[in-house]
Each structure stands twice: as C-alpha cells, then as structure tokens.
KOLKE-147008 format. One line per 8 residues: their letters; for each residue x, y, z of N, C-alpha, C. Coordinates in steps of 0.02 Angstrom, whole numbers, padded with zeros to 5 digits. Each point is the difference from the previous one (the first is absolute). Layout:
<pts>
A = X/Y/Z/X/Y/Z/X/Y/Z  ...
</pts>
This chain:
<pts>
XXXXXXXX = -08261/-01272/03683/-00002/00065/00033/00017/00056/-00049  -00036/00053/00016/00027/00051/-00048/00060/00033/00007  00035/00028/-00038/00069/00018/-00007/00026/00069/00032  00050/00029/00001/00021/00064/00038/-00067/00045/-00036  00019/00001/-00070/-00024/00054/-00030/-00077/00012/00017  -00035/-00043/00013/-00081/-00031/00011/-00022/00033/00082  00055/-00042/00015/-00047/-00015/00066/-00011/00053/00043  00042/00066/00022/-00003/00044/00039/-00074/00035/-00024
XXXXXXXX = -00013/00020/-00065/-00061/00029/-00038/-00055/-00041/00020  -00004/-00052/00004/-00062/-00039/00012/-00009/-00030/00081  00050/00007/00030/-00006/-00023/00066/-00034/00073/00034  00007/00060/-00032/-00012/00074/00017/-00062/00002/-00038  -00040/-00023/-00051/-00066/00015/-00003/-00037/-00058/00011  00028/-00063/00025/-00023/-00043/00030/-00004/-00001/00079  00009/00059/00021/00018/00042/00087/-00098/-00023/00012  -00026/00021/-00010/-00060/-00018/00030/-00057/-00048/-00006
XXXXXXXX = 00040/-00062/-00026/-00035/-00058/-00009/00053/-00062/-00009  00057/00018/00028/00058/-00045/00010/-00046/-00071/00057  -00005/00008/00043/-00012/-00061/00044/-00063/-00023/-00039  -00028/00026/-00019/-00041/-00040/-00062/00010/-00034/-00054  00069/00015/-00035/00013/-00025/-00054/00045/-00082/00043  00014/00024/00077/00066/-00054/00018/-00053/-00058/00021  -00063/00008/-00001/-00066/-00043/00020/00002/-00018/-00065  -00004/00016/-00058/-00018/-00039/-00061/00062/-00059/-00018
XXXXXXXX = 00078/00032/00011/00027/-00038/-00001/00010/-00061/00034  -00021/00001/00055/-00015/-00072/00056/-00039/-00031/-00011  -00055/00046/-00061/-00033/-00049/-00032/00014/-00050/-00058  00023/00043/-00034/00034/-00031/-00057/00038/-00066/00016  00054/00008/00066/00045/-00056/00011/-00022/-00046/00035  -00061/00016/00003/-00057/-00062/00040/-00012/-00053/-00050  00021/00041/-00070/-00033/-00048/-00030/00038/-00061/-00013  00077/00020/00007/00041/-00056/00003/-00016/-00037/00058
XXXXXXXX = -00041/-00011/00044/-00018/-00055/00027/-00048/-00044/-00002  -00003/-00026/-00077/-00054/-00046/-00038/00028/-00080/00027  -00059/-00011/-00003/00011/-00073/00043/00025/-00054/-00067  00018/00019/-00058/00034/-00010/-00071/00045/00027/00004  00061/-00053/00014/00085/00025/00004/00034/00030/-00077  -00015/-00005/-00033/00006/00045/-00062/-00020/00068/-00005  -00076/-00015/00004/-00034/00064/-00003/00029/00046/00062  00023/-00020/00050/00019/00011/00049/00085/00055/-00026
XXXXXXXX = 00026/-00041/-00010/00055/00002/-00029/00000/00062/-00063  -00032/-00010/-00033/00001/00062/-00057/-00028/00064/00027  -00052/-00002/00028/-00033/00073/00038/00063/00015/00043  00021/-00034/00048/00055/00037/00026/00033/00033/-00041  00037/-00023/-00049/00049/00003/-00047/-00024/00081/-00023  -00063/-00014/-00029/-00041/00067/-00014/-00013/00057/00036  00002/00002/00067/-00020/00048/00058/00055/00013/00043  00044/-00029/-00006/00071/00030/00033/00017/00070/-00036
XXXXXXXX = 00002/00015/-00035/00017/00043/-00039/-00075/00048/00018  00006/00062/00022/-00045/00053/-00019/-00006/00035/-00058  -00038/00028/-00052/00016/00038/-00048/-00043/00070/00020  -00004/00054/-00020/-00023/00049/-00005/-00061/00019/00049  -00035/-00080/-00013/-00075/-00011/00034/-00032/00080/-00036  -00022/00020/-00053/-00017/00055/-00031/-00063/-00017/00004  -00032/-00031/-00012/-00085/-00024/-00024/-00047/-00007/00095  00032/-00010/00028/-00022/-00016/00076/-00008/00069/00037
XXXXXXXX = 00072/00040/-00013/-00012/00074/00026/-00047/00018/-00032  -00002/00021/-00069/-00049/00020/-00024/-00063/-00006/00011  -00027/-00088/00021/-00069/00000/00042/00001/00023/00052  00076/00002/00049/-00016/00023/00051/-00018/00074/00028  00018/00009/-00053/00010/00102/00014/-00057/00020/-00019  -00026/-00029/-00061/-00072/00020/-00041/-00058/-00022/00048  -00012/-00042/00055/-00010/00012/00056/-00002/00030/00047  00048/00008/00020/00008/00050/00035/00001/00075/-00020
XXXXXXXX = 00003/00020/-00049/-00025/00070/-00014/-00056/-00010/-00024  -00049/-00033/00018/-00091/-00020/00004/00012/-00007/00074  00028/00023/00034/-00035/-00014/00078/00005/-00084/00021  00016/-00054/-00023/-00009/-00055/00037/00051/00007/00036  -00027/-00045/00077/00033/-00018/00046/00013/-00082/00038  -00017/-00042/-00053/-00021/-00075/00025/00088/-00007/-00026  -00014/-00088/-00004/00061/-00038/-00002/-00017/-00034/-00070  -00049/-00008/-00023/-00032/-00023/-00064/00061/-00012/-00057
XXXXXXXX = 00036/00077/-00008/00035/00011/-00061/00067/-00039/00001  00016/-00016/00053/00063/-00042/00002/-00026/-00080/-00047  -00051/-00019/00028/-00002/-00060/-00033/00000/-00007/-00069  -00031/00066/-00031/-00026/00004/-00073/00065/00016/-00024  00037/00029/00035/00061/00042/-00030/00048/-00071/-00027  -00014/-00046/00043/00055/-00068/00015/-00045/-00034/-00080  -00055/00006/-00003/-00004/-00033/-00049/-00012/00018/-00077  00037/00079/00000/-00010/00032/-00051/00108/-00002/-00025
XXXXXXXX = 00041/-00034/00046/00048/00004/-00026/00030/-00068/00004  -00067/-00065/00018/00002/-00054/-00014/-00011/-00006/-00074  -00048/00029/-00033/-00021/-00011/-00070/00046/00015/-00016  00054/00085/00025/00027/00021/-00047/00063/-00049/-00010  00037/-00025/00039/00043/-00072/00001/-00020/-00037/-00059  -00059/-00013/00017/-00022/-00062/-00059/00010/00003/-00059  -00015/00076/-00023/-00005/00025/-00061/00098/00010/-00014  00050/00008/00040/00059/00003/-00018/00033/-00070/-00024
XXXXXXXX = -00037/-00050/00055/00017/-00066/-00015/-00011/-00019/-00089  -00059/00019/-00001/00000/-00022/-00059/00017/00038/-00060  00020/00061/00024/00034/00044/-00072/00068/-00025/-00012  00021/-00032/00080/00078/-00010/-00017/00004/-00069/-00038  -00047/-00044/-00009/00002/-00058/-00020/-00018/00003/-00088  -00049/00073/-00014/-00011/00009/-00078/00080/00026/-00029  00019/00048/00047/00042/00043/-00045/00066/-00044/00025  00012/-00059/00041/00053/-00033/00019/00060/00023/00022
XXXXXXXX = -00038/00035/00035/00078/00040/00036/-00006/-00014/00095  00087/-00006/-00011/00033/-00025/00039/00018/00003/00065  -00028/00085/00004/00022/00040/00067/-00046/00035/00010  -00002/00034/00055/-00094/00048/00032/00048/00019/00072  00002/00050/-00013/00018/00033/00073/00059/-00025/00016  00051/00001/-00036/00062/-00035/00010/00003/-00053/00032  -00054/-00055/-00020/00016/-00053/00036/-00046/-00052/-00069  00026/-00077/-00009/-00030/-00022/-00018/-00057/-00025/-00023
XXXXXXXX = -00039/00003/-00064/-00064/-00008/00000/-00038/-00064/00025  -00067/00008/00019/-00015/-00099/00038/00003/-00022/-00060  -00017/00012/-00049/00003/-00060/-00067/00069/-00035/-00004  00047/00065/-00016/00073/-00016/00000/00017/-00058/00053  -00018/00009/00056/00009/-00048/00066/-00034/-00071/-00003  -00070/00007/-00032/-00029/-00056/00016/-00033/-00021/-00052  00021/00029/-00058/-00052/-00017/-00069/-00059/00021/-00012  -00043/-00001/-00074/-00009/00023/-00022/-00080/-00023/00024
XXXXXXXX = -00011/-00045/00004/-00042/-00050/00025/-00031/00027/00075  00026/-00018/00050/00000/00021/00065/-00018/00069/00001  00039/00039/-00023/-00042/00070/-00001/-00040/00037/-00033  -00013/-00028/-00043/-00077/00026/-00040/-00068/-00042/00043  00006/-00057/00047/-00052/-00007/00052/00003/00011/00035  00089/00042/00031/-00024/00037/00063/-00015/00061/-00012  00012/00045/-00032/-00038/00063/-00033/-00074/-00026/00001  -00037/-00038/-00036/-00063/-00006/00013/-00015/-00022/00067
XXXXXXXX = 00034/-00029/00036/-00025/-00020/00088/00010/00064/00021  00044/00060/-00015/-00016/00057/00032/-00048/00036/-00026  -00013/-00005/-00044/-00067/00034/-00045/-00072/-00021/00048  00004/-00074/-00010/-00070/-00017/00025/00011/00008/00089  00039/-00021/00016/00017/00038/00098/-00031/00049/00009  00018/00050/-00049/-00010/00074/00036/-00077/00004/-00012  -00043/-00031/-00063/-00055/00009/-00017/-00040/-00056/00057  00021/-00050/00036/-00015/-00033/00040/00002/00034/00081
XXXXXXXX = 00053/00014/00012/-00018/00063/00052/-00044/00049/00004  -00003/00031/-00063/-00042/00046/00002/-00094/-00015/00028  00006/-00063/-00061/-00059/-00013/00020/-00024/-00019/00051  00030/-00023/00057/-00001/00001/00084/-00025/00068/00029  -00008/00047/-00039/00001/00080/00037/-00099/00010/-00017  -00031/-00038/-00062/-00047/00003/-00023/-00022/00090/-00022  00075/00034/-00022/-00032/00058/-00015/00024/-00013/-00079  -00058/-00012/-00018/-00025/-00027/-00087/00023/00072/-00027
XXXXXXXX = -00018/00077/00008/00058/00045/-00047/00065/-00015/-00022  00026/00005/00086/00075/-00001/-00008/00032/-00044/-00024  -00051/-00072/-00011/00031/-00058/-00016/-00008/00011/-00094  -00050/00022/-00005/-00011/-00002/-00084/00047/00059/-00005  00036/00047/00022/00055/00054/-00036/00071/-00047/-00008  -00009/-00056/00073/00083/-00037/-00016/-00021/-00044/-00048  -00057/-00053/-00015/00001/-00038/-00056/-00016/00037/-00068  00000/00065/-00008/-00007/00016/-00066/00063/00036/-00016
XXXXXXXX = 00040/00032/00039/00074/00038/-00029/00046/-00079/00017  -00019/-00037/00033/00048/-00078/-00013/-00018/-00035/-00086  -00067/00019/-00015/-00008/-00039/-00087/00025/00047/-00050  00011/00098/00003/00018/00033/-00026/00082/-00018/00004  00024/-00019/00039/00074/00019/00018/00042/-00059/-00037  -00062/-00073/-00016/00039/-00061/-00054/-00017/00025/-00062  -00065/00031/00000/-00021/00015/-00074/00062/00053/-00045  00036/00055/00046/00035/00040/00001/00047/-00046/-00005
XXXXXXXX = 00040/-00054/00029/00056/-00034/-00033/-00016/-00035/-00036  -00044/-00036/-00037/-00038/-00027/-00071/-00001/00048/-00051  00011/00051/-00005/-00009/00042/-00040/00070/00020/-00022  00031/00021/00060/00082/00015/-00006/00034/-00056/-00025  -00013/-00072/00014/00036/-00063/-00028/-00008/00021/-00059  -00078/-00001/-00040/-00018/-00014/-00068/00036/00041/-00030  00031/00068/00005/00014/00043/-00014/00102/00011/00014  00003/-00047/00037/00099/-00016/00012/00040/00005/-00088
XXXXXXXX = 00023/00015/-00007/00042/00026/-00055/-00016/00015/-00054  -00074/00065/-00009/-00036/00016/-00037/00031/00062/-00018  00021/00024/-00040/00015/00091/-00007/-00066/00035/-00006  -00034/-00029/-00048/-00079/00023/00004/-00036/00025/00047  00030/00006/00064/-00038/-00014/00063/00001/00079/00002  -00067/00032/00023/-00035/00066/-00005/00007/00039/00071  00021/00058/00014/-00014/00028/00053/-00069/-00035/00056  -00043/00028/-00065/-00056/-00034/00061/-00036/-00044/00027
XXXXXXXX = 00028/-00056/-00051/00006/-00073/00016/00065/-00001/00082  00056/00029/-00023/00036/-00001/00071/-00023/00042/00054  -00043/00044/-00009/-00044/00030/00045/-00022/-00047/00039  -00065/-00043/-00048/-00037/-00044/00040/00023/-00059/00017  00053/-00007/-00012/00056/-00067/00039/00012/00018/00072  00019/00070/00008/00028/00031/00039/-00052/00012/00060  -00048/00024/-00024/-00062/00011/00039/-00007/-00068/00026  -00029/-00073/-00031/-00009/-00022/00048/00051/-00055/00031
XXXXXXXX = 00051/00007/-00021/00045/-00035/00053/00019/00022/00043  00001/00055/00004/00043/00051/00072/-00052/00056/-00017  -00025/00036/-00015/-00036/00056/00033/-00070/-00012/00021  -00035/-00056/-00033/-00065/-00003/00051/00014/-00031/00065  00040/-00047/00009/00006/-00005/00063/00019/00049/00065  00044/00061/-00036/00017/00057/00048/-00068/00025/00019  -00030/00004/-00086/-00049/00037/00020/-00064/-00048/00062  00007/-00059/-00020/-00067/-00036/00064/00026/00011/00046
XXXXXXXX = 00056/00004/00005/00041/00007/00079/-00012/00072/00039  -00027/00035/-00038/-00027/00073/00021/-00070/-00016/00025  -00015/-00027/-00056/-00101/00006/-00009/00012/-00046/00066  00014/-00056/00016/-00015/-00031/00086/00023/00025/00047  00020/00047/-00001/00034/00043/00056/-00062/00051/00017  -00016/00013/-00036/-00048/00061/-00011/-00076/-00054/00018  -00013/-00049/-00039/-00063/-00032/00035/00008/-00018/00080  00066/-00006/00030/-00021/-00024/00046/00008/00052/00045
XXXXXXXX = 00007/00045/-00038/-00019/00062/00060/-00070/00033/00019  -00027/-00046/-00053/-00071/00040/-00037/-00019/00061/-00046  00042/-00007/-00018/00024/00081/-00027/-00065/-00002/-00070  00001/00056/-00023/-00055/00027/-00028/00001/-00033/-00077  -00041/-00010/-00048/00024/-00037/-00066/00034/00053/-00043  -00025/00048/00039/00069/00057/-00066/00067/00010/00032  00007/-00022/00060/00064/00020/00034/00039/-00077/-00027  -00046/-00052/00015/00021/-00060/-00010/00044/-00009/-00079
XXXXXXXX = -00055/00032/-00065/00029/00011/-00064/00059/00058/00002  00014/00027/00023/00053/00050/00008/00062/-00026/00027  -00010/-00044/00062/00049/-00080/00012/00043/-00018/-00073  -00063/-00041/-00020/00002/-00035/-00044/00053/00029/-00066  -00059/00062/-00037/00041/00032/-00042/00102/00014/00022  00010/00005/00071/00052/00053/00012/00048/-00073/00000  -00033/-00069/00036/00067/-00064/-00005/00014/-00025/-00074  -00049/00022/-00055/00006/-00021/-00057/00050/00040/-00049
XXXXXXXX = 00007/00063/00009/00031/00049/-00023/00072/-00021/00014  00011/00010/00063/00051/-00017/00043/00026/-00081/-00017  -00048/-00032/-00027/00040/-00074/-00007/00005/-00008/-00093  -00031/00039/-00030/00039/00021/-00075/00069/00015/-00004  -00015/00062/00052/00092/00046/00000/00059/-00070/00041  -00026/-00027/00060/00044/-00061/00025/00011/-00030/-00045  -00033/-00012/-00046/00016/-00101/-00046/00047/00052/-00064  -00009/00056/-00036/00030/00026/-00032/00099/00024/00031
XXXXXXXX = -00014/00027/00053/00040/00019/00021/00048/-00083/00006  -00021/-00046/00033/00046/-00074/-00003/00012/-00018/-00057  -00041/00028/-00056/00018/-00028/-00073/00058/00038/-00031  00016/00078/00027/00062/00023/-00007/00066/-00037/00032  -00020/00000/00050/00054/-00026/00038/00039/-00046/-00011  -00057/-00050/-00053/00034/-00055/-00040/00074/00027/-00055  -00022/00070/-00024/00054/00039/-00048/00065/00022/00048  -00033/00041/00061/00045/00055/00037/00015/-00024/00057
XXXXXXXX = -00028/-00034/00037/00007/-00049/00090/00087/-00026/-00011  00005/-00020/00066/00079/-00015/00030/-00021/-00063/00017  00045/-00059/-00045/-00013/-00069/00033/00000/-00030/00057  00051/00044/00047/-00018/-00026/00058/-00050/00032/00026  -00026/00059/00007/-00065/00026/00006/-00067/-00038/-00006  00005/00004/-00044/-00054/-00041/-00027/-00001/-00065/00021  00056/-00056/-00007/-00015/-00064/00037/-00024/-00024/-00057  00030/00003/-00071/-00007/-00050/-00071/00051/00058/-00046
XXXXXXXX = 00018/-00031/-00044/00041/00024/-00063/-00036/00057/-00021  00037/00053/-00013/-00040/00035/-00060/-00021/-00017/-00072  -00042/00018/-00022/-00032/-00031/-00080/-00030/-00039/00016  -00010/-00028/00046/-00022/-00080/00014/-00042/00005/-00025  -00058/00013/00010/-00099/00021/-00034/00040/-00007/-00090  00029/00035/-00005/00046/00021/-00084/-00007/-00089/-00013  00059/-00024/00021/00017/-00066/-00023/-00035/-00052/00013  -00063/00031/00010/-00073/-00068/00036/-00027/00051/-00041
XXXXXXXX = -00015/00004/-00033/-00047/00001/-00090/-00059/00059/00035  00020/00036/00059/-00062/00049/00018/00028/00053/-00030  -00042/00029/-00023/-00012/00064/-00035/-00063/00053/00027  00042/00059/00018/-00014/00047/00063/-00002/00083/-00032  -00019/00029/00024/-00026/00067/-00009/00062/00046/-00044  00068/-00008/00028/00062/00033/-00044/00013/-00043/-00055  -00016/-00052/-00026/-00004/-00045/-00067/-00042/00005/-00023  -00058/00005/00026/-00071/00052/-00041/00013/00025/-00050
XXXXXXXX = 00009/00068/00038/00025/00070/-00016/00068/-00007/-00037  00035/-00031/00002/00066/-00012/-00049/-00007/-00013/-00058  -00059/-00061/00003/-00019/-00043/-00070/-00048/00074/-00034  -00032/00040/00026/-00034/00053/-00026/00017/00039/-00025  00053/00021/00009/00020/00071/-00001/00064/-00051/-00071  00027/-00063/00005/00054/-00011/-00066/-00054/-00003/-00070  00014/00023/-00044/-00021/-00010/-00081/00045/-00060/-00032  -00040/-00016/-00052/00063/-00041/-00065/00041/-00046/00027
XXXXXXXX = 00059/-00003/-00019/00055/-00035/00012/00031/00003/00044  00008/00032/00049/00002/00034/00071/-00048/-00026/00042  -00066/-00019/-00006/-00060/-00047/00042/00037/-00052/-00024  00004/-00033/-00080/-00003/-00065/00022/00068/-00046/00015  00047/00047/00010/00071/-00016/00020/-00003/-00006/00070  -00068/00044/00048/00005/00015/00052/-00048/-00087/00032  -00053/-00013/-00036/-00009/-00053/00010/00009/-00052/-00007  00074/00007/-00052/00031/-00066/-00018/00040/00009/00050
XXXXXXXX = 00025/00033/00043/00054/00005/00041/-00048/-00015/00075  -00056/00022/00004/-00050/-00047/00069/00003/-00081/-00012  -00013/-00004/-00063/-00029/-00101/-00021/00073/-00014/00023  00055/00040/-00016/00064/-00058/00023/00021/-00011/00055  -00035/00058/00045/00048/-00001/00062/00036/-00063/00032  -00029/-00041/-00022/00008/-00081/00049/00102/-00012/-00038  -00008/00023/-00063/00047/-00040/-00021/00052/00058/-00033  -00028/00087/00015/00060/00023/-00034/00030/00022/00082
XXXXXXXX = 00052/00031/-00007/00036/00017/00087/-00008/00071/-00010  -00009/00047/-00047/-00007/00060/-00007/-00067/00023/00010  -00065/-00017/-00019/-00074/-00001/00013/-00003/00035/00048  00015/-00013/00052/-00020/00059/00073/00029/00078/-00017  00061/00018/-00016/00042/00041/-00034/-00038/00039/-00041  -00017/-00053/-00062/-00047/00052/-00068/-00082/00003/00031  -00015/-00033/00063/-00071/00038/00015/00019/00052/00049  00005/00014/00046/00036/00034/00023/00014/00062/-00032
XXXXXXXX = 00050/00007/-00076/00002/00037/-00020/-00062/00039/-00032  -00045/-00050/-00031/-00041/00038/-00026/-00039/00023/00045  -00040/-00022/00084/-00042/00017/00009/00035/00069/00048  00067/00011/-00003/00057/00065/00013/-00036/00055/-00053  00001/-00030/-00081/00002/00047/-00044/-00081/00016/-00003  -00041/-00025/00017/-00055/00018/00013/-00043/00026/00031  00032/00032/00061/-00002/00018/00068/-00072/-00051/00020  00029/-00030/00013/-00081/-00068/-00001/00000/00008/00092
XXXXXXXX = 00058/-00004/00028/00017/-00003/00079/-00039/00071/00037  00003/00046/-00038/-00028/00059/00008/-00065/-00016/00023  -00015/-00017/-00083/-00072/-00007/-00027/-00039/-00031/00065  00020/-00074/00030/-00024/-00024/00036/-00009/00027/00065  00053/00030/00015/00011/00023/00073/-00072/00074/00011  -00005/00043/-00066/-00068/00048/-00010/-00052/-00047/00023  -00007/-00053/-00041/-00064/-00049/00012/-00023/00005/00087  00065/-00037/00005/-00016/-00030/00097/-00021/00073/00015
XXXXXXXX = 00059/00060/-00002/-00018/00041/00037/-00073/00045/00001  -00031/00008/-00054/-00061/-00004/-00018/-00069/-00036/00046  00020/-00044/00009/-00021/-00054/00047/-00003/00006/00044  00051/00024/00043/00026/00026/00070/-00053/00054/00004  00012/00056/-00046/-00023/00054/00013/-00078/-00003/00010  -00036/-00037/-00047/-00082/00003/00011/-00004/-00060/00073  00026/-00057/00015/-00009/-00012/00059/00010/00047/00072  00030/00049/-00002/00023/00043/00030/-00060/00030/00011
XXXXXXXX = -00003/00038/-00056/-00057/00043/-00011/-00082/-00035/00019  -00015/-00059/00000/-00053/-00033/00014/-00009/00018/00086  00078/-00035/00043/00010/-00014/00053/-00008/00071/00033  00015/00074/-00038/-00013/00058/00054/-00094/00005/-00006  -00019/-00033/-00012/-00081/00009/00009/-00012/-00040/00075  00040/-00037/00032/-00002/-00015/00082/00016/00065/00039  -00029/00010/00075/00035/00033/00034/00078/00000/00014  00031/00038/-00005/00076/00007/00011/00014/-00050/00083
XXXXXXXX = 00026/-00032/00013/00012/-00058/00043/00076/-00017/00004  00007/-00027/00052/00083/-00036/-00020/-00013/-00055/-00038  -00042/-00043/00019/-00005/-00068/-00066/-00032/00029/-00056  -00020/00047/-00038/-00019/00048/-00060/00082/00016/-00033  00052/00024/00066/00073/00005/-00032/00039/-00051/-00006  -00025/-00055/00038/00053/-00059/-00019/-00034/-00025/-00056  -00048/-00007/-00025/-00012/-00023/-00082/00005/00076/-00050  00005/00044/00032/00038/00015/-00067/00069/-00003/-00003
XXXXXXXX = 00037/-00006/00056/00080/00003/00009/00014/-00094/-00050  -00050/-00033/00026/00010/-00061/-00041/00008/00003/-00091  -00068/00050/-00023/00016/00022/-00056/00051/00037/-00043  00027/00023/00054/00063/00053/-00023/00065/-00064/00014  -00014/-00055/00023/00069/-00033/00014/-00013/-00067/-00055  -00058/00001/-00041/00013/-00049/-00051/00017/00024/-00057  00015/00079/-00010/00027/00021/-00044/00094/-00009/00012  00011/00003/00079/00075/-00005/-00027/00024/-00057/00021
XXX = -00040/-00055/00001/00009/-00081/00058/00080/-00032/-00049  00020/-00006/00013/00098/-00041/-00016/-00011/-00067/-00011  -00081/-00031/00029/-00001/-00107/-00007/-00094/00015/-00001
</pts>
C-alpha cells in the first residue's frame, strides 16, 4: 500500500477512475488462484501489496480523455502491470536485492531458480491472455515493449559496474525498461478509444516523457529517498554495481586524479565502509543531484506540454497532476 505521504495525492487524482482501478485489483488477486499451489502462493505474495498502479491509470485516463466508455481498459490495464511485476521480478534477481516495497523479495523467499520462471510464466500469461482478445495491435504493442523491457535489462547488466557508461546509453536503458512501457500504456488507452493516430502519438509521446522523468527521478531517490519510504536501503542500486544518472554526471564533470580516485572509490564499495560517504561526496561536489533532478524536470515539462494539446477535461488534469507528482514522489 502506499504510504501517508503517497496516498492522499493519488487517491485524489485517482477520484475518477478509482472503482476501476479496485476492478483491476480483483484481478490481479485472481491470479493467486492458480490451480498450481506455488504459483498460487507467490502471486498472492505479489498482489497483496498494491503499489502505485501508475501504468494502468495512465491507460486508464488516456482513454478516457479519448472519449471511451467500455470496460475493455480494465483488462489491458491488469495486464500492463502484470508485465510490469515481471519485469521487477527479474531486476530484483539481476541486481540481488533483498527488499521491494518493504517487504521481501520472491527470489529472497524462494530462490533464484523459482523466480526467474515465474517472471517468465507472468510474461507469457499476460501475452497468453491477450491473445484470447484476438486484437493482434494491442497484442503486438504488449509483445514488443515486453522484448524492449529484457533487452533494456541486457544492456543495463552488460553495463553493471562500468564508469564508462554514457548518458545516452543510460537514456536508452531507461527508455526501454520503464518508459516505453508508460508510454504503450498511453498508446492502448488511446487505441481503444479509437482515438485519432495523431492523438494516439501524442499518448504515446506524453507516457514516454513522463516515464524518462519517473525512472530518473527513482534513480535519485536511490541518493536522497528515506529507507523506510522507500521500502529498501538507501545506495542500494550504489552497492548493486548500477550506475545511474548522478554517477554519470559525477564521473563527468571529475578530471585527473580526482576521476580516478573517484572510481577507485566506486570499484571498492563492496569492501571499503567509507565508499558510500566519498560518492556521495563527490556527486554533492558536483551538483550531479541537481543536474539530474533538471533532466526529469525537463521531461515533466515537454510531457506536460504535449498533454495541453487535449481538450482541458478532468482526466486531461489528473495526468497532468500525475506528472507534477513524479517530480516530488518520496518511494
């Protein structure tokens, strides 16, 4: 569940598609009733807990400010934050961390084994449902941001305790692990309203923007977030060999002996106790936290700016009130 700080903001621009989102969740916990007492067992484990549900509103609203009025979007919505599960399962199993939403990770619980095939049984589920609907678009947008979203953690693995690693190489990490999916989560909201192919790309463009500034903004949080907030340690991403937008910009902006003190002090983290301390400091002395936080907000701003090309609407203000609340989100 989301926290004090969360929930009043989102239960208030989630005001007009609330009994919609409480339909997706009955879906979700349906799924803990697999006739496989494991599988059974872990989906619960997985769906007790609500998170944000960010990717589902988003189809749902981008819908609905296209005029639909069916029941359609609930299902798609259920299986656009099935993938997104899948895709956590298995980040928590690369980067081996321990906690997700203040609660234990399934790997941590059940090994390492077990949940890298249930991540793929939710992968292929949702692409198996879908294909029950026989609408061959919507199904080719979830099987192509589901092959972008491993290719996007294939890329980020290859790249785990690289200093080398380039802005826009972490761009396109970023893009497709978490922002094309915001963004398909628009574009099917908008097809199933029928909405026009430029209104539809204007979707599209505005969840992608918006899911740059989200995945950036969590990559701070890794520096600045409150552990219990957050629901994992701070640094954590730090001390799991990811390297993120304010270490970028840190490693950029040091010269000489000063860079390579700064990256001899990343290679140790595992084994010196000060490492968090001297990054920290430098990416302080670099205003790198800044740096990043311009980025997202940047982001914000042209999704914004995309989104006033809809008629002014109440679901037109709850996605932008969404945009203005992933700039100051606390988890």
């Amino acid at each position: 569940m989301t926290d004090a700080s969360n929930a009043a903001p989102l239960d208030n621009i989630y005001r007009t598609i609330q009994s919609d989102l409480d339909a997706v969740e009955i879906s979700l916990k349906d799924l803990g009733g697999s006739s496989n007492p494991l599988i059974a067992e872990i989906n619960r484990y997985l769906f007790e807990k609500s998170g944000k549900r960010i990717r589902p509103a988003l189809l749902m609203l981008s819908a609905k400010l296209c005029g639909y009025e069916g029941r359609d979007h609930v299902f798609w919505s259920t299986l656009v934050e099935i993938i997104h599960t899948a895709s956590l399962i298995h980040d928590d199993i690369v980067d081996n961390s321990t906690l997700r939403r203040g609660q234990d990770t399934v790997h941590s619980r059940w090994g390492a084994n077990i949940t890298v095939l249930l991540g793929d049984f939710l992968y292929i589920q949702s692409i198996a449902m879908a294909l029950k609907t026989k609408s061959y678009d919507l199904i080719n947008i979830l099987a192509d941001v589901t092959a972008q979203m491993i290719e996007g953690e294939l890329i980020e693995y290859s790249m785990s305790g690289n200093p080398d690693l380039t802005e826009d190489l972490y761009l396109e990490i970023i893009d497709k692990k978490t922002a094309q999916l915001f963004a398909d989560s628009c574009q099917i909201g908008g097809r199933l309203a029928g909405a026009s192919p430029a209104d539809v790309g204007r979707l599209k463009d505005f969840g992608l923007h918006l899911g740059l500034a989200f995945q950036i903004v969590d990559d701070l949080l890794d520096y600045t977030g409150d552990a219990t907030t957050l629901g994992k340690p701070v640094l954590s991403d730090f001390r799991e060999g990811r390297i993120t937008l304010p270490l970028i910009h840190s490693f950029r902006q040091t010269a000489g002996k000063a860079r390579e003190d700064l990256i001899c002090g990343y290679r140790d983290r595992a084994v010196d106790p000060n490492a968090a301390a001297k990054i920290m400091s430098a990416v302080a002395k670099t205003a790198s936290l800044d740096y990043a936080f311009d980025r997202a907000s940047s982001y914000v701003a042209k999704a914004k700016e995309i989104l006033a090309a809809f008629p002014a609407t109440e679901h037109r203000e709850s996605l932008d009130r969404i945009a203005d609340l992933v700039l100051r989100r606390k988890k």
